[in-house]
Residue frames as a rotation matrix with the C-alpha (Angstrom) as fourth column:
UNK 1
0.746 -0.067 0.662 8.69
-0.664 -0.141 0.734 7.88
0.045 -0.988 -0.150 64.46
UNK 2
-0.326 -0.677 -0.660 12.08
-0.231 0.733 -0.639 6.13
0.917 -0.056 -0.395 65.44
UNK 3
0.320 0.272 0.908 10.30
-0.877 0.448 0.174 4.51
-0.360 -0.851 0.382 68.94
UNK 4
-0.490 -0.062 0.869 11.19
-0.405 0.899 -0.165 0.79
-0.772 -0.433 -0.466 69.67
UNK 5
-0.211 0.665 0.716 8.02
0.019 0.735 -0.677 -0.22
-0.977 -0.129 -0.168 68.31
UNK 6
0.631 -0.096 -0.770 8.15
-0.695 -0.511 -0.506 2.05
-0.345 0.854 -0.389 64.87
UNK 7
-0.283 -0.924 -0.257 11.56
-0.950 0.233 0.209 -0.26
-0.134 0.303 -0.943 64.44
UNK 8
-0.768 0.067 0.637 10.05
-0.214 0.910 -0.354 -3.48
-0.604 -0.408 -0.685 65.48
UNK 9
0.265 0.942 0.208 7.26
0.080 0.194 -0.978 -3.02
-0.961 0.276 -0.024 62.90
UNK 10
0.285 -0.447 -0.848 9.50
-0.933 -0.331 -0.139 -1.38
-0.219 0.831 -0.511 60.05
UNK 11
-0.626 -0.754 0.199 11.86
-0.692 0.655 0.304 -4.79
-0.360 0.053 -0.931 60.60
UNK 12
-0.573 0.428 0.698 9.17
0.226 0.902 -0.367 -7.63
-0.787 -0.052 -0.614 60.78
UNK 13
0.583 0.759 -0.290 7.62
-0.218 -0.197 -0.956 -6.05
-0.783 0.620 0.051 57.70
UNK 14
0.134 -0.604 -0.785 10.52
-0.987 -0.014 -0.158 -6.51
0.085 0.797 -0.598 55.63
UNK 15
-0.895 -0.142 0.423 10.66
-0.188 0.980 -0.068 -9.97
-0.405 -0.140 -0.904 56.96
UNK 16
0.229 0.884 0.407 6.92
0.385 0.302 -0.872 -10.67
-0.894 0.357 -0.272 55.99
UNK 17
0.811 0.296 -0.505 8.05
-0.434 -0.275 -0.858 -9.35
-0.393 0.915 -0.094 52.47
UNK 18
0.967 -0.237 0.090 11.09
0.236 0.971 0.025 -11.53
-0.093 -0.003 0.996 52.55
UNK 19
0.431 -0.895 0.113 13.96
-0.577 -0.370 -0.729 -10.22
0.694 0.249 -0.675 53.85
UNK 20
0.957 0.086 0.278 16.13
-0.276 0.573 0.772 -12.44
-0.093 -0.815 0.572 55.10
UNK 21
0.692 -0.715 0.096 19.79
0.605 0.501 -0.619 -13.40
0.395 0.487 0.780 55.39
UNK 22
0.637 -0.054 0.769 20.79
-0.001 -0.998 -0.069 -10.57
0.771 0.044 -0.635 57.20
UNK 23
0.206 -0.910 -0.361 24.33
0.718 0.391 -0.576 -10.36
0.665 -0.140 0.733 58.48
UNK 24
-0.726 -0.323 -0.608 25.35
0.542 -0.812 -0.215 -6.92
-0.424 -0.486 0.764 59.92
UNK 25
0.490 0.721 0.489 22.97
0.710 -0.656 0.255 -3.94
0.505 0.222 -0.834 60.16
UNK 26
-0.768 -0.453 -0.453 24.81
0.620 -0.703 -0.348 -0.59
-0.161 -0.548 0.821 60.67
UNK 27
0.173 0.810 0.560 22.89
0.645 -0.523 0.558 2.15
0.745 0.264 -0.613 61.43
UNK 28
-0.452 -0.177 0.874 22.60
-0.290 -0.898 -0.331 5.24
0.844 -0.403 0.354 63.90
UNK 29
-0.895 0.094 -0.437 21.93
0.392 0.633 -0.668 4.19
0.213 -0.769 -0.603 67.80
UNK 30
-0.346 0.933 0.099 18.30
-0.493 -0.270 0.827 4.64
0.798 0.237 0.554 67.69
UNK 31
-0.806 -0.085 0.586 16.31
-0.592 0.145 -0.793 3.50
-0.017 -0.986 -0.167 70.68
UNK 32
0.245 0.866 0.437 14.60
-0.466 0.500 -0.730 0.33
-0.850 -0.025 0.526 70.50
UNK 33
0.366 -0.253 -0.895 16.77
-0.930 -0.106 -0.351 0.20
-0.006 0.962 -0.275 67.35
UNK 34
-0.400 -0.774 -0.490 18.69
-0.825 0.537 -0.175 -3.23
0.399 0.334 -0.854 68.52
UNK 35
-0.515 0.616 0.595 16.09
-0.279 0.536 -0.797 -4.90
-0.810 -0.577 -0.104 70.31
UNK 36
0.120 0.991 -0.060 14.25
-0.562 0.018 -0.827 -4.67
-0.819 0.133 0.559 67.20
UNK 37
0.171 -0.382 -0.908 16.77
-0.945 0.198 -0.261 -5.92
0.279 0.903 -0.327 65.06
UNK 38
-0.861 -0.414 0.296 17.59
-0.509 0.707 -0.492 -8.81
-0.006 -0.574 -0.819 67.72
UNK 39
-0.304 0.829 0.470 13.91
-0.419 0.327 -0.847 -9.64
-0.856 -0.454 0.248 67.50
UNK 40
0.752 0.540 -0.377 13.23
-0.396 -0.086 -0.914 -9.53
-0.526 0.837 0.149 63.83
UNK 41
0.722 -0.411 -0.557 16.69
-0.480 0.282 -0.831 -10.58
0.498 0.867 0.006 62.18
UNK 42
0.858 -0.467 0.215 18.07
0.122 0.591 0.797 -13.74
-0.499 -0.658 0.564 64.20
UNK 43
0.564 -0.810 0.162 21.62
0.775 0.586 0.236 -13.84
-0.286 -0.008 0.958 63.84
UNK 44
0.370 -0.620 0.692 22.53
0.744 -0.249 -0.620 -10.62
0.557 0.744 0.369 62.46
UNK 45
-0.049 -0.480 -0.876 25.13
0.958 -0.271 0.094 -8.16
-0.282 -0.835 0.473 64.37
UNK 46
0.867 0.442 0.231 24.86
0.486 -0.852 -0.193 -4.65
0.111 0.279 -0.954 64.85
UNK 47
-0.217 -0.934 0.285 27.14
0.976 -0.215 0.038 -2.07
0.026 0.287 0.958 64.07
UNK 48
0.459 0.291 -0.840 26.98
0.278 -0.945 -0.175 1.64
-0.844 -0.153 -0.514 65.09
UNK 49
0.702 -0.167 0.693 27.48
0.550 -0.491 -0.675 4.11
0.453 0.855 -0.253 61.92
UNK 50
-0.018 -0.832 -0.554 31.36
0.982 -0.120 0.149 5.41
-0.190 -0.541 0.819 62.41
UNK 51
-0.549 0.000 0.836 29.80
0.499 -0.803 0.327 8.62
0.671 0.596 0.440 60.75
UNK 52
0.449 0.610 0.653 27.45
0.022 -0.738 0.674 9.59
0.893 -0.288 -0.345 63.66
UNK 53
0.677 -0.320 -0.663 29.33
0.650 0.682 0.334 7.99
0.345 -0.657 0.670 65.98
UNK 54
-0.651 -0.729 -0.210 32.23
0.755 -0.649 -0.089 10.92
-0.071 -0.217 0.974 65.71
UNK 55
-0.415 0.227 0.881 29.64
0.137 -0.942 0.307 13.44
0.899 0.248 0.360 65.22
UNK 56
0.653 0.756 0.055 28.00
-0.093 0.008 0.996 12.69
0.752 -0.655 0.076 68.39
UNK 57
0.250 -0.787 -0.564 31.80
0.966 0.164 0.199 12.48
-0.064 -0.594 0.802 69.94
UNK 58
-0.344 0.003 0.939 32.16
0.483 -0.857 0.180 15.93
0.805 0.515 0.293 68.02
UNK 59
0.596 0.586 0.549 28.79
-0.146 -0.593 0.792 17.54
0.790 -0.552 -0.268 70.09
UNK 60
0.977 0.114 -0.182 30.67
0.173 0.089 0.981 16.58
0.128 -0.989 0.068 73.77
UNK 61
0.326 -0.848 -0.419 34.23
0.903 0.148 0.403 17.55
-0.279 -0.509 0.814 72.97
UNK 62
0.294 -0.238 -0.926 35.72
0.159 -0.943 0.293 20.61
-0.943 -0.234 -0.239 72.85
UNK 63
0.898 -0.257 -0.357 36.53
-0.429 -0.336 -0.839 22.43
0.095 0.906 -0.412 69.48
UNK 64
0.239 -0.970 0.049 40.18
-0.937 -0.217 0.275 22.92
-0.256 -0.112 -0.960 70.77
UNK 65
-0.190 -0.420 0.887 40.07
-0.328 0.879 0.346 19.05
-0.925 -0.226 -0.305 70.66
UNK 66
0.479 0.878 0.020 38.79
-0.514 0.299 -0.804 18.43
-0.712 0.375 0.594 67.25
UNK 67
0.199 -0.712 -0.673 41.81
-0.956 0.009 -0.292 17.89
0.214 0.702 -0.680 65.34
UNK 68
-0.877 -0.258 0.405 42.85
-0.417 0.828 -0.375 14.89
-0.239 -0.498 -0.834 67.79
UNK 69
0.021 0.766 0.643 39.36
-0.213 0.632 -0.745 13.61
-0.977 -0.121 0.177 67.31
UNK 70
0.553 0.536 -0.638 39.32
-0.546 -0.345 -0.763 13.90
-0.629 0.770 0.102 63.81
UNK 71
0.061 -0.560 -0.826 42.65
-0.834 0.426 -0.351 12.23
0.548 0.711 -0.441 62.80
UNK 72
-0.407 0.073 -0.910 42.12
-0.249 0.950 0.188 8.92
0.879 0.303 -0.368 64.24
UNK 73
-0.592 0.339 0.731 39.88
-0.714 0.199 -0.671 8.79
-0.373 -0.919 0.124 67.98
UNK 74
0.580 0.709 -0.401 36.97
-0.815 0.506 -0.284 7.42
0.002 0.492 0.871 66.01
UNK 75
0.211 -0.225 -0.951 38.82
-0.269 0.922 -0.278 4.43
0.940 0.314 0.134 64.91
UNK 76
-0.832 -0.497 -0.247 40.59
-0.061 0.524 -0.849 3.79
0.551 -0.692 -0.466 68.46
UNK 77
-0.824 0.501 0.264 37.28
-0.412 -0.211 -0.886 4.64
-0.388 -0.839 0.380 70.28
UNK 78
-0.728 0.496 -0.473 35.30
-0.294 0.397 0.869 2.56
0.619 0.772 -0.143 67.74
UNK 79
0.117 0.859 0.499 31.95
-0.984 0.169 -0.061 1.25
-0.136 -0.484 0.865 69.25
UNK 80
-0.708 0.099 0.699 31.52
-0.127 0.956 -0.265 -2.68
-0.695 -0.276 -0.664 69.94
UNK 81
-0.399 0.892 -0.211 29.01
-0.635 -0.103 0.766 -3.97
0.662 0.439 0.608 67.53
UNK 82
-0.554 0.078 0.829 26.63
-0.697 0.500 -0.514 -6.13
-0.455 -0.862 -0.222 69.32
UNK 83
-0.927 0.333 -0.172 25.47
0.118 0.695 0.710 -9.46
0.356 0.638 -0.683 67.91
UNK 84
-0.105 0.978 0.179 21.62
-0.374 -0.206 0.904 -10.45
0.922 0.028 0.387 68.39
UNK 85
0.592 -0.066 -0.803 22.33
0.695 0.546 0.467 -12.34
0.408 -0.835 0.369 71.55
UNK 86
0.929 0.370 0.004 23.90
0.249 -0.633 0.734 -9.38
0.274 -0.681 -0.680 72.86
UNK 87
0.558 -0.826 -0.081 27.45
0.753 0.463 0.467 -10.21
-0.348 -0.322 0.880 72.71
UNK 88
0.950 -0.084 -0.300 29.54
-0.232 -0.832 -0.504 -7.27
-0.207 0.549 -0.810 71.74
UNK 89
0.384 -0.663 0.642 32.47
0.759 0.623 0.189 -7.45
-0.525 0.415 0.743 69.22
UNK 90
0.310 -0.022 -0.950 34.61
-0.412 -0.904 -0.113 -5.37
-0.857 0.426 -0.290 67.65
């Protein structure tokens, strides 16, 4: 299950086996996914994956448009990452 709480347990286990140090986590925008990382790995900043990120721009834009998306939207429409305190950066 990708729920909140699935994340929030996945994370704090790897912490109770000693992960730690964690800078940037990129990953796919899972729900519950940054709350759980904001809970479980102080300081480190998310980052949305720039692979789903255009595929999920992909699913909502026309074909006709894909070319334009494909040769450089992704990068100009990049996603904020968002630190654990919530702050978003690019």
């Amino acid at each position: 299950s990708e729920t909140g709480a699935a994340w929030n347990t996945f994370f704090a286990d790897m912490v109770a086996r000693g992960l730690a140090g964690v800078a940037l986590v990129t990953s796919d925008a899972h729900a519950g996914l940054e709350d759980a990382i904001a809970a479980n790995l102080p300081g480190a900043a998310w980052q949305r994956c720039r692979t789903h990120y255009a595929a999920n721009l992909m699913s909502v834009t026309p074909k006709s448009m894909w070319p334009a998306v494909k040769s450089g939207a992704p990068q100009r429409l990049r996603p904020a990452r968002r630190t654990s305190g919530g702050r978003a950066v690019r």
